[in-house]
C-alpha positions in Angstrom: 9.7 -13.1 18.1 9.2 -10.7 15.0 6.0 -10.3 13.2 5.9 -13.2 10.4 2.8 -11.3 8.5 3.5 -9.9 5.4 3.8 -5.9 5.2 1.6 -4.5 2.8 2.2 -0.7 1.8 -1.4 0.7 -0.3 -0.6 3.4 -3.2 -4.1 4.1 -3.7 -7.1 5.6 -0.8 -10.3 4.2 -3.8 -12.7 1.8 -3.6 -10.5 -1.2 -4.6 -7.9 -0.4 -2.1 -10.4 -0.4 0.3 -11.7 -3.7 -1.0 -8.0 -5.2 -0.8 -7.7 -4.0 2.7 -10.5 -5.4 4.0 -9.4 -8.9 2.4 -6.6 -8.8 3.8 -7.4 -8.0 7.7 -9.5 -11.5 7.1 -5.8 -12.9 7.4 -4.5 -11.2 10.4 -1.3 -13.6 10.9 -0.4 -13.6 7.3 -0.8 -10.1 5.9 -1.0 -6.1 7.6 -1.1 -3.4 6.1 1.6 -0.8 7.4 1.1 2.4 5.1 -0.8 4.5 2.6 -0.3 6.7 0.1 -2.2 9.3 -2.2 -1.9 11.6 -4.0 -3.5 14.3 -1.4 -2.3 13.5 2.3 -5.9 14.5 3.8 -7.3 11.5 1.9 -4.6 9.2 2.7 -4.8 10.1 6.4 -9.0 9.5 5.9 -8.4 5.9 4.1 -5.6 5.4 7.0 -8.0 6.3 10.1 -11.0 4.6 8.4 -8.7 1.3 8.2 -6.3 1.7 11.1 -3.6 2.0 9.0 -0.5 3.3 11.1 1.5 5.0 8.8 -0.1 7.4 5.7 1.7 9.5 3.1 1.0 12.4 0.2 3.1 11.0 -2.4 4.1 7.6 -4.0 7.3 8.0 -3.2 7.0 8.9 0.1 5.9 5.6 1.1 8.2 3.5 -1.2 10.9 4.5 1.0 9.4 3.3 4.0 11.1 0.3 5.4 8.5 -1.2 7.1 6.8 -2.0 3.9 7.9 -5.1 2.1 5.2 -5.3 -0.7 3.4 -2.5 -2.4 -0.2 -2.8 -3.7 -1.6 -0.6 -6.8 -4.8 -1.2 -9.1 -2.5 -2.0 -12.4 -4.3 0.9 -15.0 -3.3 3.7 -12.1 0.1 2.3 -11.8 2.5 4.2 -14.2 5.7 2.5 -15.2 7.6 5.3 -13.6 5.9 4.0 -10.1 6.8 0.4 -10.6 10.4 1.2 -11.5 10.8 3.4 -8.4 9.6 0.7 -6.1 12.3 -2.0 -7.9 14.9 0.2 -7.2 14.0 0.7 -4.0 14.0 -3.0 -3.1 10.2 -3.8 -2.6 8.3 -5.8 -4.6 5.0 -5.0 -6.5 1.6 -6.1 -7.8 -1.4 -5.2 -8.5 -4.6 -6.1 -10.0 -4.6 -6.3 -13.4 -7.1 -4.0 -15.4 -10.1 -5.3 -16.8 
């Protein structure tokens, strides 16, 4: 039977990411997160390992393209319009928190 939980791909290694992440492992069934991205591979690798993340990547883009990820997560004042257009067209879907 496949996984039902919805996969969650991170653009982001900060503290709200981190925050997110750790709300979302409180659901287990529901929600995993499958991938990371920033903007220096050596701290998406350290946000991966610190969160057993399986998959990590250097660039945005990188992970957008990943197929195992179904939604993308970015803190909304980080988030350029470029990004969100590049994860439409690749067929995810994304949100993120709105800025204060």
């Amino acid at each position: 039977m496949p996984d039902p939980a919805l996969k969650w791909g991170i653009a982001s290694a900060g503290l709200i990411s981190h925050d997110f992440v750790v709300a979302l492992a409180n659901k287990p069934d529901k929600h995993k997160v499958v991938a990371v991205a920033a903007r220096s591979v050596d701290r998406a690798k350290e946000f991966a390992d610190k969160h057993g993340i399986p998959n990590h990547y250097g660039s945005y883009e990188a992970m957008a393209s990943d197929p195992a990820v179904q939604v993308r997560f970015r803190f909304f004042f980080a988030w350029s319009c470029s990004q969100f257009l590049m994860v439409l067209k690749g067929g995810l879907r994304g949100c993120g928190e709105p800025s204060p």
